[in-house]
C-alpha positions as CSV (number, residue, x, y, z in Angstrom):
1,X,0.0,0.0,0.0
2,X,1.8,3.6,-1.2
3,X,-1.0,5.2,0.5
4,X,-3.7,7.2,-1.0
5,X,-4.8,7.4,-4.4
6,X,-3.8,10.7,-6.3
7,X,-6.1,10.2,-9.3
8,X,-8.5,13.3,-9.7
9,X,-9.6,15.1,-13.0
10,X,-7.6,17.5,-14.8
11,X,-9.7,20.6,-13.8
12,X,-9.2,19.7,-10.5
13,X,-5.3,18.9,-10.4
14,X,-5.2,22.7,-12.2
15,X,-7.2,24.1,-9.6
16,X,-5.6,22.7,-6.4
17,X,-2.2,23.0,-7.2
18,X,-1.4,26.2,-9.7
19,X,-1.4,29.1,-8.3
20,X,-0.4,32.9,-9.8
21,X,3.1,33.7,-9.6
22,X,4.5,30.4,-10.0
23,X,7.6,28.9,-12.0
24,X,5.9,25.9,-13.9
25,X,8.2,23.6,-16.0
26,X,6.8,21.9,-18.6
27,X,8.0,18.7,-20.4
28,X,7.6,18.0,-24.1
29,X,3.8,16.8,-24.7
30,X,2.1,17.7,-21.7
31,X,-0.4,20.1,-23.9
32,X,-4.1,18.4,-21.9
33,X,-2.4,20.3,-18.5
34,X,-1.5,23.8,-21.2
35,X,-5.0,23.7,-22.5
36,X,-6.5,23.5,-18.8
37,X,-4.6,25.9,-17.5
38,X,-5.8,28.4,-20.5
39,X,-9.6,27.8,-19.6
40,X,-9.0,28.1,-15.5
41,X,-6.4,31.4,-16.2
42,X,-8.5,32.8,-19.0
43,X,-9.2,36.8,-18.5
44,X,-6.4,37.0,-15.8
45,X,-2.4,37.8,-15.3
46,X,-1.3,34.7,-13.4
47,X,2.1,36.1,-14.3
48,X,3.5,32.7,-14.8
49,X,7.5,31.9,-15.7
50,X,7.2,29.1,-18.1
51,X,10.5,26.4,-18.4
52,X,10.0,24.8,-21.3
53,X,13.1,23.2,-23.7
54,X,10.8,23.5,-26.2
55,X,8.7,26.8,-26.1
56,X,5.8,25.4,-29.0
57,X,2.1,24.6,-29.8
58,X,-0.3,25.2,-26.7
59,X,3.1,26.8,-24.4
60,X,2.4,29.5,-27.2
61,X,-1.5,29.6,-27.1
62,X,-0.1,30.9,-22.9
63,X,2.0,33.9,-24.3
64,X,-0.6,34.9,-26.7
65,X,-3.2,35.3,-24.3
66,X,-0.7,37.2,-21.5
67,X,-0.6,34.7,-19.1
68,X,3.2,34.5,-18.6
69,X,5.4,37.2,-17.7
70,X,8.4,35.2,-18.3
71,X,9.9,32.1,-20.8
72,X,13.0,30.6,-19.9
73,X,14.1,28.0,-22.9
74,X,16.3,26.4,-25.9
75,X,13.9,27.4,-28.5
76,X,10.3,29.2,-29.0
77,X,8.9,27.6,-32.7
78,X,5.9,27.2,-34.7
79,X,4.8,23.9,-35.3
80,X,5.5,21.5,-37.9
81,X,7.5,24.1,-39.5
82,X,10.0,24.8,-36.5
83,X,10.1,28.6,-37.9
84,X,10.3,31.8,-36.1
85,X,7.0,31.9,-33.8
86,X,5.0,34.7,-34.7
87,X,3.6,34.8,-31.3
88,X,6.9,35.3,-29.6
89,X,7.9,37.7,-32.3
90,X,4.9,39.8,-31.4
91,X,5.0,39.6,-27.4
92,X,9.2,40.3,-27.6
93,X,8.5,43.2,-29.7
94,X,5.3,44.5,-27.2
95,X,7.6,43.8,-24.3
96,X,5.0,41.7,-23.3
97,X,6.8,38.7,-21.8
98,X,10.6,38.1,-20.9
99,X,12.6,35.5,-22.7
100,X,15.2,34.1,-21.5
101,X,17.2,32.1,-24.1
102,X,19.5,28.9,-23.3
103,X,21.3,26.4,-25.3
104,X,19.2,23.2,-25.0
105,X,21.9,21.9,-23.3
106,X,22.7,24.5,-20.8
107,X,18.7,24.5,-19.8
108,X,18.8,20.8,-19.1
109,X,22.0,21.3,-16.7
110,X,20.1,23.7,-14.7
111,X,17.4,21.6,-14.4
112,X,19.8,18.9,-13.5
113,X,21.3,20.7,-10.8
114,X,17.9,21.8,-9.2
115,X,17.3,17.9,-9.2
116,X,20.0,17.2,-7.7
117,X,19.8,20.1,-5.2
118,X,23.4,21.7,-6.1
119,X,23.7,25.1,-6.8
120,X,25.4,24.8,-9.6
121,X,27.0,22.4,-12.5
122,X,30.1,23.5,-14.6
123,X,30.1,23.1,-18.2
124,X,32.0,24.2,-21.4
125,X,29.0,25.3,-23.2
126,X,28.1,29.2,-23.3
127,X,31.6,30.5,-23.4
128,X,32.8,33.7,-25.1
129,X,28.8,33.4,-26.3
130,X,25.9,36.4,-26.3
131,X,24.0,33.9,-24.5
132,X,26.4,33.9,-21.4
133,X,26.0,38.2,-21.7
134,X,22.5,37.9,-21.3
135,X,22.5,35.2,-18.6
136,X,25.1,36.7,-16.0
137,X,22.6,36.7,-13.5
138,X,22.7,32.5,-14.0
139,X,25.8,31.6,-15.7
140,X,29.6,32.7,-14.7
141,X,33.2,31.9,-16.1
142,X,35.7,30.6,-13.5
143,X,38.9,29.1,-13.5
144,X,39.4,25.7,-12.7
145,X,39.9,25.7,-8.9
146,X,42.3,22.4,-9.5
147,X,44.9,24.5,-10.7
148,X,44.8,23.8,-15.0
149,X,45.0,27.2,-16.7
150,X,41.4,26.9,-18.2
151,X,38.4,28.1,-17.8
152,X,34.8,26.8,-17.6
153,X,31.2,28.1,-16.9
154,X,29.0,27.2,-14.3
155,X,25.5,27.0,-14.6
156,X,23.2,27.8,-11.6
157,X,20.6,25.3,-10.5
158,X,17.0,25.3,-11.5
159,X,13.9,24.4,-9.7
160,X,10.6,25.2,-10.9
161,X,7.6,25.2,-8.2
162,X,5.8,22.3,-10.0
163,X,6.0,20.4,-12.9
164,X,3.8,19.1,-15.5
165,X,4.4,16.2,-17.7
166,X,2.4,13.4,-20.0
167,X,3.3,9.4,-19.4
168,X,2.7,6.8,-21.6
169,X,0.9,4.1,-18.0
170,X,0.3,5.5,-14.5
171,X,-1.2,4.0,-11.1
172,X,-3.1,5.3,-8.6
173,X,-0.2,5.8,-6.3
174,X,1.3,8.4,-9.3
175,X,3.9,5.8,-10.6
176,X,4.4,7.0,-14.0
177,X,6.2,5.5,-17.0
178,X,7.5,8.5,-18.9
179,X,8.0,7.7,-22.7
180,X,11.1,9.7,-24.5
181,X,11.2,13.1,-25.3
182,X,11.5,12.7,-29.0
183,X,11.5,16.4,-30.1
184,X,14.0,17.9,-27.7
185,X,16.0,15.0,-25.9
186,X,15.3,15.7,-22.1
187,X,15.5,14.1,-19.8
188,X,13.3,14.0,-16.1
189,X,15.6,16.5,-14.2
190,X,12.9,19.2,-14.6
191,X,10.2,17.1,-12.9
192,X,12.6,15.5,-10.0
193,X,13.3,19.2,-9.3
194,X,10.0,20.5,-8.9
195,X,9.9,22.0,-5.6
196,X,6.1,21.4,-5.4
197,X,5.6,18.1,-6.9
198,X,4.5,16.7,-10.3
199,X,0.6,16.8,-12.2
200,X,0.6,13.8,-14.3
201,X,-1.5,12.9,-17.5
């Protein structure tokens, strides 16, 4: 027995459990918990920060209808054409929500690090780059404390507040069988980090 059993509709999950203000990482194809949150959010600034690898399809529907006052990710696309989103193009240019660009390998060490509840991972990626400019607040150079005359970046840990993410089986207990992230590669580190816990579909 793992105790009580954590199914309950979508609607409700949303309603319990989101709350304005938060930091809400999403994994690649949880779009039924995107679409709920639209209808329970509708009319109103939650002022969300979205984490998303992959900022596309119904991550986009949130941005066009103001809900997020920040996106923190590797890319922001249309879909199937992976082209420039004219959503994103249209919010940067209003000022309307705060992007905050990563490599899609420098996002998933952050979210590694949150998991793993270190404040940071070091990492080769990002040097000498505009993205590092932008991101001084979250990324540093440093020389290697061991003495080699290098130097690497470091990478500050992220943890969103909760996480959202689509399985292919779950039980009752919230055992969940996560399938591969075809499109963008990641891993679970964004969900283990949640500081909140996980809603599952």
């Amino acid at each position: 027995n793992e105790g009580e059993n954590k199914v309950l509709s979508l609607e409700e999950a949303i309603r319990r459990y989101v709350e304005p203000g938060m930091t809400i990482y999403v994994r690649e194809g949880s779009y039924a918990a995107l679409r709920e949150m639209i209808r329970q959010f509708w009319g109103k600034k939650p002022e969300f920060t979205l984490v998303m690898i992959g900022c596309r399809d119904y991550a986009l529907d949130l941005i066009h209808c103001g809900m997020l006052s920040k996106v923190m990710a590797a890319r922001c696309s249309e879909s199937p054409t992976q082209g420039v989103s004219s959503v994103i193009r249209r919010a940067y240019k209003k000022k309307a929500v705060n992007l905050e660009s990563w490599s899609l390998y420098s996002l998933t060490l952050r979210l590694m690090a949150g998991a793993m509840r270190i404040g940071f991972l070091p990492t080769r990626s990002l040097l000498d780059s505009t993205m590092a400019q932008e991101n001084r607040d979250s990324f540093m150079e440093m020389d290697d404390p061991f003495g080699r005359d290098e130097k690497f970046g470091v990478v500050k840990s992220l943890n969103a507040d909760i996480a959202m993410v689509h399985g292919w089986a779950a039980d009752s207990h919230g055992n969940l069988i996560l399938g591969p992230a075809i499109l963008s590669g990641e891993g679970e580190w964004g969900a283990l980090g949640s500081q909140k816990g996980i809603i599952a579909t």
